[in-house]
C-alpha positions in Angstrom: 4.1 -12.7 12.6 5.6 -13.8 9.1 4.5 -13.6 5.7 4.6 -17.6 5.8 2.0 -17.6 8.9 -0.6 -17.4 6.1 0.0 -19.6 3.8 -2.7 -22.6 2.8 -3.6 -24.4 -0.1 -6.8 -23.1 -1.6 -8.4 -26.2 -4.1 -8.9 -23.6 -7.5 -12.2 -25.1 -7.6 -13.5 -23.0 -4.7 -12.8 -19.6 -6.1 -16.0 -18.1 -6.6 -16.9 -17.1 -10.2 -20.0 -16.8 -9.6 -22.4 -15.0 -7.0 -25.0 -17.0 -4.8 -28.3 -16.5 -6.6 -29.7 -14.9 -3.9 -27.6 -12.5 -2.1 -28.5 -13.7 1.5 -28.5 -17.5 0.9 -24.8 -17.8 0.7 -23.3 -19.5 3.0 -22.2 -18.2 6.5 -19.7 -19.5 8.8 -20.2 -18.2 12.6 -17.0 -18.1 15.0 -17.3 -17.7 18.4 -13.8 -16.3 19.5 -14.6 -16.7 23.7 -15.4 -20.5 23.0 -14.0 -21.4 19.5 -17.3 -22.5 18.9 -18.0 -22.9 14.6 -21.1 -22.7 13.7 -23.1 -23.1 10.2 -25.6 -21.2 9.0 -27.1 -19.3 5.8 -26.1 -15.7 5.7 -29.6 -14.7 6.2 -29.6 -15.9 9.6 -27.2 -13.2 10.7 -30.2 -11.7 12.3 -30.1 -14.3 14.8 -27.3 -13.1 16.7 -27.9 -9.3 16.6 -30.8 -7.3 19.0 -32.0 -4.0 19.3 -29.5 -1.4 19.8 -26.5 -3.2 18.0 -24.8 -1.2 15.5 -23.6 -2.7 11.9 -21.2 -0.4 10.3 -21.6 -0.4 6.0 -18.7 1.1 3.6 -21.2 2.8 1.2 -18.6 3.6 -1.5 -19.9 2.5 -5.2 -18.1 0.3 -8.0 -17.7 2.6 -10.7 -16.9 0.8 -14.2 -13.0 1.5 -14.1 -12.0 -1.4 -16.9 -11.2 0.2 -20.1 -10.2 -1.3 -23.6 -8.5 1.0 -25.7 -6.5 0.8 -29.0 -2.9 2.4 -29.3 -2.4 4.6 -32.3 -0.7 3.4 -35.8 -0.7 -0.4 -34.5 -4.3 -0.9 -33.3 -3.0 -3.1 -30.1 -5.8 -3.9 -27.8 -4.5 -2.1 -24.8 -6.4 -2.9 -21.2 -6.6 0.5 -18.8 -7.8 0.0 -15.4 -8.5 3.5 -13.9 -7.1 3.7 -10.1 -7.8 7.7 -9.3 -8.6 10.9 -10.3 -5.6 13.3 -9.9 -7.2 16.3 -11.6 -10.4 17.0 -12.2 -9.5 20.2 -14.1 -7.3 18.5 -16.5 -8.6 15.0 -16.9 -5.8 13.7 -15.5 -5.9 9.6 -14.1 -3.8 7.7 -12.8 -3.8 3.7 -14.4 -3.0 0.6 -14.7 -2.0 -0.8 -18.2 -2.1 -4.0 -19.8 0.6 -5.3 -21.3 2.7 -2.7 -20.1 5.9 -2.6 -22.0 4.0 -1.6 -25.2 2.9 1.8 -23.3 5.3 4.7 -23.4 5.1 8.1 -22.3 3.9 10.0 -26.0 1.3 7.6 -26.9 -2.2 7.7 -27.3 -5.1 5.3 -27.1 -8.5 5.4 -28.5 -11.4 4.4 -27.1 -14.8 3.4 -27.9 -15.7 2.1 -31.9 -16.4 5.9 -32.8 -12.9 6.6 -30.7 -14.5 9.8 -29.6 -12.3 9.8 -26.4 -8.7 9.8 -26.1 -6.0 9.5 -23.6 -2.5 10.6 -23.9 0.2 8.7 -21.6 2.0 12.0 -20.0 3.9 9.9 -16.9 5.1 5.8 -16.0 4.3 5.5 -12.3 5.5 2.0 -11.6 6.2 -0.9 -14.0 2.7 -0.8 -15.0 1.2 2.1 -14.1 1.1 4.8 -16.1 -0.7 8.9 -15.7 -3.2 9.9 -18.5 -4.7 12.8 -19.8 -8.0 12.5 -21.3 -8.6 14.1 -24.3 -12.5 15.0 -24.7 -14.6 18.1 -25.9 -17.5 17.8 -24.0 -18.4 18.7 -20.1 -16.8 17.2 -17.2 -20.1 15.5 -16.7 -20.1 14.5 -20.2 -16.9 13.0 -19.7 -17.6 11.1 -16.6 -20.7 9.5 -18.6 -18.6 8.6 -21.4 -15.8 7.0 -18.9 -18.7 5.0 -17.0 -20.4 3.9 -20.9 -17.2 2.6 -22.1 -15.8 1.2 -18.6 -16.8 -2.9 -17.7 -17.7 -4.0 -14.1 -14.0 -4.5 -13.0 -14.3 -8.1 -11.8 -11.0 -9.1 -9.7 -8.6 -11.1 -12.3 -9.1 -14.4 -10.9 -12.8 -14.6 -12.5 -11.5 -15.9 -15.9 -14.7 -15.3 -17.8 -16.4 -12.4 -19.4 -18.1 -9.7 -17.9 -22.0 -10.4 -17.9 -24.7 -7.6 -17.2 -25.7 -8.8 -14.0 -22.1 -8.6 -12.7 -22.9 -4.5 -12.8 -25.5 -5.2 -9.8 -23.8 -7.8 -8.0 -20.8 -6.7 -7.8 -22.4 -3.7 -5.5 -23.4 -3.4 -2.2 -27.1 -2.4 -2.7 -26.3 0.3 -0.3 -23.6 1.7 -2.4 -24.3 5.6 -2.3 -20.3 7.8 -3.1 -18.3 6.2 -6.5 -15.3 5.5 -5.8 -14.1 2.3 -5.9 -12.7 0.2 -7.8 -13.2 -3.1 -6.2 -16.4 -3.7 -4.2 -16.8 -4.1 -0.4 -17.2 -8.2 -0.7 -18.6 -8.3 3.1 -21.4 -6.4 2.1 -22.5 -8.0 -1.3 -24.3 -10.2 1.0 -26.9 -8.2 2.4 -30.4 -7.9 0.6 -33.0 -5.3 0.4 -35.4 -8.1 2.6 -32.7 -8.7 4.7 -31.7 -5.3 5.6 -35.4 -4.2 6.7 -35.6 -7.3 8.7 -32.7 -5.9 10.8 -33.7 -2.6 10.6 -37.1 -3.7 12.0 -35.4 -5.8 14.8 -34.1 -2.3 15.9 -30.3 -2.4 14.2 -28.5 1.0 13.5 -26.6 1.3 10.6 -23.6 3.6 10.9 -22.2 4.4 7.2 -18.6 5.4 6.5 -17.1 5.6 3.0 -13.8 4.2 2.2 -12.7 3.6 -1.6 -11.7 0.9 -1.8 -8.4 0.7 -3.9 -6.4 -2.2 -5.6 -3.9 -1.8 -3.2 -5.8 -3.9 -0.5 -5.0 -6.9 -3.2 -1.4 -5.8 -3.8 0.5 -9.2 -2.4 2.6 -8.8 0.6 6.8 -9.4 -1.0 8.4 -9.2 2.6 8.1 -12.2 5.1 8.8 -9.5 8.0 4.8 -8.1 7.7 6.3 -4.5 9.6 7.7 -3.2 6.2 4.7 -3.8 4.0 3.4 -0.8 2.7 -0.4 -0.1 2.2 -1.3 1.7 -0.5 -3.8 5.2 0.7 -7.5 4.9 0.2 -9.6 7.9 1.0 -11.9 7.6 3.5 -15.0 9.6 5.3 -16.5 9.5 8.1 -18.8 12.1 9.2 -21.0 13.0 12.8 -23.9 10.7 12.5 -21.6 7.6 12.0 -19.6 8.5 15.2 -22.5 9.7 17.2 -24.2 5.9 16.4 -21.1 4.5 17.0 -19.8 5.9 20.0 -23.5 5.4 21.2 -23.9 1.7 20.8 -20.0 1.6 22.7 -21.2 3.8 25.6 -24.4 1.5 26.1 -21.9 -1.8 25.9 -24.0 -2.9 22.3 -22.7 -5.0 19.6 -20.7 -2.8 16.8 -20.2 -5.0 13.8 -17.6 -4.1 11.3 -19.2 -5.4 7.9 -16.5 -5.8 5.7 -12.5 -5.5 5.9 -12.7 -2.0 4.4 -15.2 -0.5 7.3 -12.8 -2.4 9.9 -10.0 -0.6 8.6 -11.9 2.5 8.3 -13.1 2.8 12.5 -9.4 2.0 13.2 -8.2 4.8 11.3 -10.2 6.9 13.3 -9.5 6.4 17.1 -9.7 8.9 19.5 -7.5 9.0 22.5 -10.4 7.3 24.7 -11.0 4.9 22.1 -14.5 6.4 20.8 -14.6 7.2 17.0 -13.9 10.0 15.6 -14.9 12.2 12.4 -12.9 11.8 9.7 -11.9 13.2 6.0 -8.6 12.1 4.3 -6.5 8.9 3.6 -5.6 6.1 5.3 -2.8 3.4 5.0 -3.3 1.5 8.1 -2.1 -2.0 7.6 -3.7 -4.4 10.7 -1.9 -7.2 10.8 -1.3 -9.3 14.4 -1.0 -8.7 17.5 -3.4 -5.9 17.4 -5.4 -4.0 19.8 -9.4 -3.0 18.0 -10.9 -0.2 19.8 -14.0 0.0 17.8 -15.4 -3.2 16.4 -16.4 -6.4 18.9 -17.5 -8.2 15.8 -17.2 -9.1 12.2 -18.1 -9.9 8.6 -16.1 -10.8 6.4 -15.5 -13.3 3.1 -12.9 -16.1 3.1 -9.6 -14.5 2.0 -7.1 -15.2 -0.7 -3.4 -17.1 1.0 -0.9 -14.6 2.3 -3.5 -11.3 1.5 -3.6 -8.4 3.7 -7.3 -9.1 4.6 -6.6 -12.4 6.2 -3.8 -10.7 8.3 -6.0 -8.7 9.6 -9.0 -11.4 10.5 -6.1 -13.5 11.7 -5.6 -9.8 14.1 -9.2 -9.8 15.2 -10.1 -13.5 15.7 -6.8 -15.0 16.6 -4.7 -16.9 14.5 -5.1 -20.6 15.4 -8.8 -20.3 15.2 -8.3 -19.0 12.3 -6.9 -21.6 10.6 -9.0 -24.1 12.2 -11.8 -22.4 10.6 -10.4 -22.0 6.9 -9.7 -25.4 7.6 -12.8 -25.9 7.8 -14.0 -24.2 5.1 -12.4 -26.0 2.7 -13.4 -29.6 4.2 -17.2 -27.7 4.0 -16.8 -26.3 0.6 -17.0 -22.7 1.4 -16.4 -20.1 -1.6 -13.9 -17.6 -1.2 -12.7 -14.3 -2.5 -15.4 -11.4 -3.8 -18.2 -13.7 -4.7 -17.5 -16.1 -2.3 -19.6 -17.0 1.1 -19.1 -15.0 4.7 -18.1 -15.3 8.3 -19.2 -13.4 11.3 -17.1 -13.2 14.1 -18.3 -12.7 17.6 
């Protein structure tokens, strides 16, 4: 399939800038791929189509504040840092995003914070606007990592115009979010409430966990219409015994294993054994699912409505096939569904 496969046009006016007010009473659109059947429900009423036994599969990685503001030295200019990744721990070293780029040069250093107690040197350019800094701070690394997450704003994808408000630091986070991480949240799973997730648990659901970070590659947009040579950018990823013994379980006894979230669908695909089972797993992944392809691990989904021509649509597009997919973003939009990170959901059976 082409780039062009997945295009639409997405009214402006139902880009979510806000969160639901309650976490489960967004909305949910159910797809039945056997029978193309569309369904419309609240998001709390997932529990209607899950029973005892069934397995729901949650990235637990945790937002951490990675939006900086800095000033550069001599001129004062407001500088934007978005932290990607850690590349030493030893010597402070990060690897960034800055904003606007062409006024950040390898020498310079920015200040942060109104006492400017922290500092960052720019030591390497990475791409047109990436950049590797060295952070220049007396205290302990644990000191340091404080004074990152004190200074550091929820980082809110771009498209949510307005400011940064304190209960964006809770909502944008899965209230399961254990391993920081990431530096976008898990959208799927910004659904699911305390109430909600007992009620399943009580109904007899396993939870599997697996953590992927997820990176701002997943938004990088696709520049080639043949989808083969897109690149994904790596995200670590873990997966350890219990999540594969739950897993592999629910698959052996023919259960429902629901992928909650692109990240944790990309995650149990990275980790395929030879006989299709799960398998443990420590590293990085690039895997870039994009149709036709064959899942060995999920039989369902959740998922938000995704952004024209993104990565994450390809690979709902992959799972749910691609004229029902349309049909139901189609949909969507007649129904006024939100989309992106705040927006409402979809389950897939």
């Amino acid at each position: 399939m082409k780039l062009s496969h997945f295009n639409f046009e997405l009214p402006k006016e139902l880009l979510a800038e806000y969160p639901s007010e309650n976490r489960d009473e967004s909305k949910l659109m159910v797809i039945h791929r056997e029978t193309g059947k569309i369904e419309h429900r609240m998001f709390k009423d997932l529990i209607d189509y899950f029973d005892e036994g069934d397995v729901m599969v949650l990235n637990n990685t945790k937002v951490f504040p990675a939006r900086l503001y800095g000033n550069k030295e001599k001129t004062g200019a407001r500088i934007e840092v978005f932290l990607l990744r850690e590349l030493n721990e030893e010597q402070r070293l990060w690897d960034v995003l800055v904003d606007p780029a062409r006024k950040i040069r390898i020498g310079n250093k920015l200040y942060f914070g109104e006492d400017e107690s922290l500092v960052a040197e720019v030591i390497d350019n990475t791409t047109s606007r990436g950049r590797t800094l060295r952070f220049l701070y007396d205290g302990s690394y644990s000191d340091f990592r404080r004074k990152l997450r004190e200074l550091g704003e929820t980082p809110l994808p771009k498209y949510i115009k307005r400011e940064v408000q304190p209960e964006d630091e809770e909502r944008y986070q899965t209230i399961y979010a254990k391993h920081e991480g990431a530096v976008a949240a898990p959208t799927a799973g910004l659904h699911f409430s305390r109430h909600l997730l007992k009620r399943l648990e009580i109904k007899g659901i396993d939870f599997a966990e697996v953590t992927l970070h997820v990176g701002l590659g997943t938004f990088n947009p696709v520049e080639v219409e043949d989808l083969s040579k897109h690149k994904m950018d790596s995200e670590e990823l873990i997966i350890d015994e219990k999540a594969t013994e739950i897993v592999n379980a629910a698959k052996t006894n023919k259960k429902k294993v629901c992928a909650v979230g692109t990240t944790a669908m990309r995650g149990l695909e990275s980790a395929v054994s030879s006989e299709r089972t799960l398998n443990t797993f420590n590293g990085w992944t690039n895997k870039f699912i994009f149709p036709p392809y064959d899942f060995s691990i999920a039989t369902c989904m959740i998922t938000n409505f995704h952004l024209p021509k993104s990565t994450l649509m390809m690979m709902v597009s992959a799972f749910i096939g691609h004229d029902l997919m349309k049909r139901a973003y189609k949909e969507a939009i007649l129904e006024n569904y939100k989309f992106y990170s705040y927006g409402d959901a979809m389950l897939i059976l």
